[in-house]
C-alpha positions as CSV (number, residue, x, y, z in Angstrom):
1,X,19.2,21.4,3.8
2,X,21.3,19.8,6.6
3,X,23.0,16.4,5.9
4,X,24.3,14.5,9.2
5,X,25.4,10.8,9.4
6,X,25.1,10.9,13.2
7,X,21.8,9.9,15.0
8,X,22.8,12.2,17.8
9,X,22.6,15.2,15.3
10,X,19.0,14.8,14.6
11,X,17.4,16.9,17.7
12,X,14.3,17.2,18.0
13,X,11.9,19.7,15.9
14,X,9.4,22.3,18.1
15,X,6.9,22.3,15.3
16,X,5.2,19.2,13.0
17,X,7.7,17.1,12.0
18,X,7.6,14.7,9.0
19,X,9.7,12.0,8.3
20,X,10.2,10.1,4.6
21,X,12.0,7.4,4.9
22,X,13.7,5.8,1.5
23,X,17.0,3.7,0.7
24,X,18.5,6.3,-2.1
25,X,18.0,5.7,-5.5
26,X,15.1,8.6,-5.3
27,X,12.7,8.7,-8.1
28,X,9.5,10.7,-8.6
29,X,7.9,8.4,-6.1
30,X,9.6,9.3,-3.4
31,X,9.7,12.9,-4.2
32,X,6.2,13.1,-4.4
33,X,5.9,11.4,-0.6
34,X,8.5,14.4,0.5
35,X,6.1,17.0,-1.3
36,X,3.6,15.6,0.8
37,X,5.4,16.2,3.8
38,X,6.3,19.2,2.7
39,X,2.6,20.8,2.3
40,X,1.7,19.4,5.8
41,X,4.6,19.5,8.1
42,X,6.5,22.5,10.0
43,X,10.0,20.1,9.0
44,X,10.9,17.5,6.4
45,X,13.6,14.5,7.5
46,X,14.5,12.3,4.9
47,X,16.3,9.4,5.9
48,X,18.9,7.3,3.2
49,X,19.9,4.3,4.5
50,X,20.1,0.4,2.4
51,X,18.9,-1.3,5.1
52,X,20.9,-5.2,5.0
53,X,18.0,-6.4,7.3
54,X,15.8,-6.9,4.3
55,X,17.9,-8.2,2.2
56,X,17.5,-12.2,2.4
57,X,20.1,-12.6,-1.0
58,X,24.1,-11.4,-0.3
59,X,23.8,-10.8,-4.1
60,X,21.1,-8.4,-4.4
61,X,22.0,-6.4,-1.3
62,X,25.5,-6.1,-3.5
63,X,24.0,-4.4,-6.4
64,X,21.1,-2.4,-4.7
65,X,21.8,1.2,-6.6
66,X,23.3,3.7,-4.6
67,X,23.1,7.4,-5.5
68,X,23.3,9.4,-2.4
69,X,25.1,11.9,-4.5
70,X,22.3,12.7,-6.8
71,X,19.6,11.8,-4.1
72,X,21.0,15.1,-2.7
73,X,20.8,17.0,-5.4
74,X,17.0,15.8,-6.4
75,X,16.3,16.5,-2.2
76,X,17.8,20.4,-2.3
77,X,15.0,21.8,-4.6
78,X,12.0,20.4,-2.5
79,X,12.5,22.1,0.7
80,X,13.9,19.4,3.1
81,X,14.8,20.4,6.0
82,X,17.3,17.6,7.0
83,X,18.6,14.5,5.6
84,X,19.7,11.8,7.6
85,X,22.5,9.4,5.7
86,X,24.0,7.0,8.0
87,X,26.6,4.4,7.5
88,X,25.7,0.5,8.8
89,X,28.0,1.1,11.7
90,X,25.7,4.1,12.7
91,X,22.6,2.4,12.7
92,X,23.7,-1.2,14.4
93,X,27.0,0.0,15.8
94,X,27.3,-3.6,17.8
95,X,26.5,-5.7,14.3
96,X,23.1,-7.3,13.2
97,X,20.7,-6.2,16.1
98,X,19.5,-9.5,18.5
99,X,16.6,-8.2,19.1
100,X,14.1,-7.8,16.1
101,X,10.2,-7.3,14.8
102,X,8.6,-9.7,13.5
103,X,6.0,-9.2,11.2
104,X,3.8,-12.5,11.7
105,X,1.4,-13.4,9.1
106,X,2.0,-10.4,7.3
107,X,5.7,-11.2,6.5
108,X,4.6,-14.6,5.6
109,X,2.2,-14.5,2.4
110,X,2.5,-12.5,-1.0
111,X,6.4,-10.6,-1.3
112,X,7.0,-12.4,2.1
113,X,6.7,-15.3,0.8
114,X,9.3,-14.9,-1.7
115,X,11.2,-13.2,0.5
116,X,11.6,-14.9,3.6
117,X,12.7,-12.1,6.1
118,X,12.5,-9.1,4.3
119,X,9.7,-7.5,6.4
120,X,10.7,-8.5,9.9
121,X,13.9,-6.6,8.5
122,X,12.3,-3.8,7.2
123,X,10.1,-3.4,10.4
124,X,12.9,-3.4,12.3
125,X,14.4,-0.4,11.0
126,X,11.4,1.6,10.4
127,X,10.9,1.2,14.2
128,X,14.6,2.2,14.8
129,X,14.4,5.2,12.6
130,X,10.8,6.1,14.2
131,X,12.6,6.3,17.4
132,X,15.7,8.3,16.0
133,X,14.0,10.9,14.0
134,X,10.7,11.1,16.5
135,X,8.2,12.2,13.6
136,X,4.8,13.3,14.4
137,X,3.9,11.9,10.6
138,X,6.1,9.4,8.6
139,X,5.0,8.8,4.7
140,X,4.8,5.6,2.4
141,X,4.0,5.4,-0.8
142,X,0.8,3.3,-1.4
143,X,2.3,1.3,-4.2
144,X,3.9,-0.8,-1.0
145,X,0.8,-2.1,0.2
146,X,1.8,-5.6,2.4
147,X,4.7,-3.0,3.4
148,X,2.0,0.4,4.7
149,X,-0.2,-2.4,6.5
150,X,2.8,-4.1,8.3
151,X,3.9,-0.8,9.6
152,X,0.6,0.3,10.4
153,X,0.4,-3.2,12.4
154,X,3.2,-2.6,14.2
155,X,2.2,1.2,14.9
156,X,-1.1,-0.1,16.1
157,X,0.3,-3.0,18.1
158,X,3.0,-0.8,19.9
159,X,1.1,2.3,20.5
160,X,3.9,4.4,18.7
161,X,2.3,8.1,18.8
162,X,3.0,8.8,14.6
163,X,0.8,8.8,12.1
164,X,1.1,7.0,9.1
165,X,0.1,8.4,5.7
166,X,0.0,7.1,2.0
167,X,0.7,8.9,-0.8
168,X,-1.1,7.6,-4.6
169,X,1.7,5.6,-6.6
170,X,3.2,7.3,-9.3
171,X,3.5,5.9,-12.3
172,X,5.3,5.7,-15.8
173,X,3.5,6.5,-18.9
174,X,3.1,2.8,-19.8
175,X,1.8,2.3,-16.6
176,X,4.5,0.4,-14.4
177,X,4.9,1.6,-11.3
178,X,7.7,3.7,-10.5
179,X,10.8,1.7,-8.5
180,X,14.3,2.1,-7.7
181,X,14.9,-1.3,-9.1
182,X,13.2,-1.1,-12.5
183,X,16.8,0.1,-13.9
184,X,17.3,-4.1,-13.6
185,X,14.4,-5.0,-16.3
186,X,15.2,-6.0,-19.4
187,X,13.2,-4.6,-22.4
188,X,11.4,-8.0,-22.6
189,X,10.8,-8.4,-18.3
190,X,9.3,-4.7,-18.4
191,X,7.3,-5.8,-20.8
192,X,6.3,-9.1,-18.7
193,X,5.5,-6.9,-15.8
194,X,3.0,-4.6,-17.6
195,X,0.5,-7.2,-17.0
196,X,0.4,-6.4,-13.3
197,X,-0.6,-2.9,-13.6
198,X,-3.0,-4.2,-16.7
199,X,-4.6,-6.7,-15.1
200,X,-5.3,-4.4,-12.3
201,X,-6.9,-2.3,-13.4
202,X,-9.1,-4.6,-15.6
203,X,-9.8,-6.0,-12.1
204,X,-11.0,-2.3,-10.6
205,X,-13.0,-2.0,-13.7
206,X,-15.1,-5.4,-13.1
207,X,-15.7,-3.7,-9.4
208,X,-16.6,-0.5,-10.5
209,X,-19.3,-2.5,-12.7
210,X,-20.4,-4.3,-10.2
211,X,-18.8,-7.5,-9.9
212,X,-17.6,-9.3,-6.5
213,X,-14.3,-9.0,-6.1
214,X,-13.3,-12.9,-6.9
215,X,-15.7,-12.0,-10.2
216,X,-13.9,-9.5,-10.8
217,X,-10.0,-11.2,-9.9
218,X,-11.5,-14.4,-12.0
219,X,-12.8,-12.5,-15.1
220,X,-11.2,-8.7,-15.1
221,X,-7.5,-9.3,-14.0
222,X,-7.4,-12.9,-15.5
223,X,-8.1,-10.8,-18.8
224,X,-5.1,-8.8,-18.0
225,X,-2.5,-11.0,-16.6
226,X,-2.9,-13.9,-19.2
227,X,-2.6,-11.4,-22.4
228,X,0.8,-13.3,-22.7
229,X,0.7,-16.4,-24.8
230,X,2.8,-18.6,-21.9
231,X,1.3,-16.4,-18.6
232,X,3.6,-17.7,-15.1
233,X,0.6,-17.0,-12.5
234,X,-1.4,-20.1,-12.9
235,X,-4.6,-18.8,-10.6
236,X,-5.7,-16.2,-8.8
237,X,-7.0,-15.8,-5.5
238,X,-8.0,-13.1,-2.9
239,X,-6.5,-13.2,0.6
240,X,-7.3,-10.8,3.6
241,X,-4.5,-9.1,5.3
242,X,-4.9,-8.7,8.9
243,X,-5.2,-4.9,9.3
244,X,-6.1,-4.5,13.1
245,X,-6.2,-0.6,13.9
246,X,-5.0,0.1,10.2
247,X,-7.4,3.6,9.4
248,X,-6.5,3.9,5.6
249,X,-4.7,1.2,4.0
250,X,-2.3,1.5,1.0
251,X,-2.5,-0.3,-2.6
252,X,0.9,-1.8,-3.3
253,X,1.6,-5.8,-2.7
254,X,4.5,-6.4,-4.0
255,X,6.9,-3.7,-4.4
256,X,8.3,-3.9,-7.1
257,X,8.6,-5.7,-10.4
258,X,12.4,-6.3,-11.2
259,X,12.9,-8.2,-7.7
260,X,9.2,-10.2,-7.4
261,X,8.9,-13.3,-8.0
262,X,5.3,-14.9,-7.7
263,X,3.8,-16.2,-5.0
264,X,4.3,-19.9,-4.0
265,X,0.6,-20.2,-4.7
266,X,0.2,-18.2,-7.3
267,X,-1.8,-15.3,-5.8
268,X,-1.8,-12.2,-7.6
269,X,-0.6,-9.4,-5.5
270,X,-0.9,-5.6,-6.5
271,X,2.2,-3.5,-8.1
């Protein structure tokens, strides 16, 4: 396994090449998206860069965990082939790019909505790193739904020649999904956001029995979400993403739990 921090050390690969694309802090999540890779592609990138662009608060972008150290060391078992590291002056060598993605309506409702910026940021590196590591595959994890249908979006929309796949969420035994930023929730708040997952899946029930899907949002994952005696999500509403020349869409909203807050409007969004 090769580690470079230069973009010019990347090359370019003669067989399928696969790129997962993380900000450290690797759990089984992102290990299972590099399996992935792994079982289809001739070569395996893995890029590790905190990405300031989707970071609208100075704060969190502070104390966003960094672990490249044991990222390494959780990367060398699975048969990556190279791992791309590179410092902030690496990737925007003349400061914050000028010239930027936006992500339109899809940056603007759910997780956008709370967090004005973050996926016109986080387009705009995936496209950079696309065009550095020139994949013929890059892999997201499905929890990261509003994420997997922006990039698909902006694949779509720009005609970049990679394919985009989506790998199941993984899970903890309780059922929260797994994030770099659960480490954050309190005993209590990881508690609080077990209602996500739980009311989900009430909600996939009511479909699987039939119901329309705002039946099933007004009865199954009410039932869920409002277990709590003082629930903070006072309705719940279905929206339609626009998904223009997505082929398989992902399952995550909101990404995860220790950084969401809810929607303005109260939507519920997936975990």
């Amino acid at each position: 396994m090769r580690v470079v921090e230069k973009a010019a050390e990347l090359g370019r690969s003669s067989g399928k090449r696969g790129v997962v694309m993380t900000m450290g802090a690797l759990h089984e999540g992102h290990l299972r998206l590099v399996r992935a890779a792994r079982d289809m592609c001739d070569e395996v990138v893995v890029t590790i860069f905190v990405n300031p662009l989707q970071f609208n608060d100075p704060s969190d972008l502070a104390r966003y965990p960094r672990t490249l150290a044991a990222d390494l060391e959780a990367l060398e078992p699975l048969g990556v082939d190279l791992v791309f590291a590179p410092s902030l002056e690496e990737m925007y060598p003349a400061g914050p790019p000028v010239v930027r993605v936006s992500a339109g309506r899809v940056g603007e409702i759910f997780e956008g909505a709370a967090r004005p910026g973050h996926f016109d940021g986080m387009l705009t590196v995936v496209l950079k790193l696309l065009n550095l590591t020139a994949p013929d595959v890059a892999y997201f994890g499905a929890k990261d739904a509003q994420q997997v249908i922006a990039v698909r979006r902006m694949v779509a929309d720009f005609n970049l020649p990679v394919k985009i796949e989506t790998v199941p969420t993984v899970r903890d035994p309780d059922g929260l999904a797994k994030s770099s930023r659960n480490v954050f929730l309190s005993p209590e708040e990881r508690q609080l956001a077990l209602a996500i997952p739980r009311a989900l899946a009430e909600a996939a029930g009511a479909l699987e029995g039939g119901l329309s899907l705002p039946d099933a949002l007004g009865g199954g994952a009410r039932r869920g979400l409002f277990r709590r005696p003082e629930p903070s999500v006072g309705r719940i509403r279905a929206e339609r993403l626009p998904r223009r020349g997505a082929a398989r869409g992902g399952c995550q909203g909101g990404s995860d739990p220790a950084h969401r807050q809810p929607p303005r409007d109260g939507a519920l969004t997936q975990d």
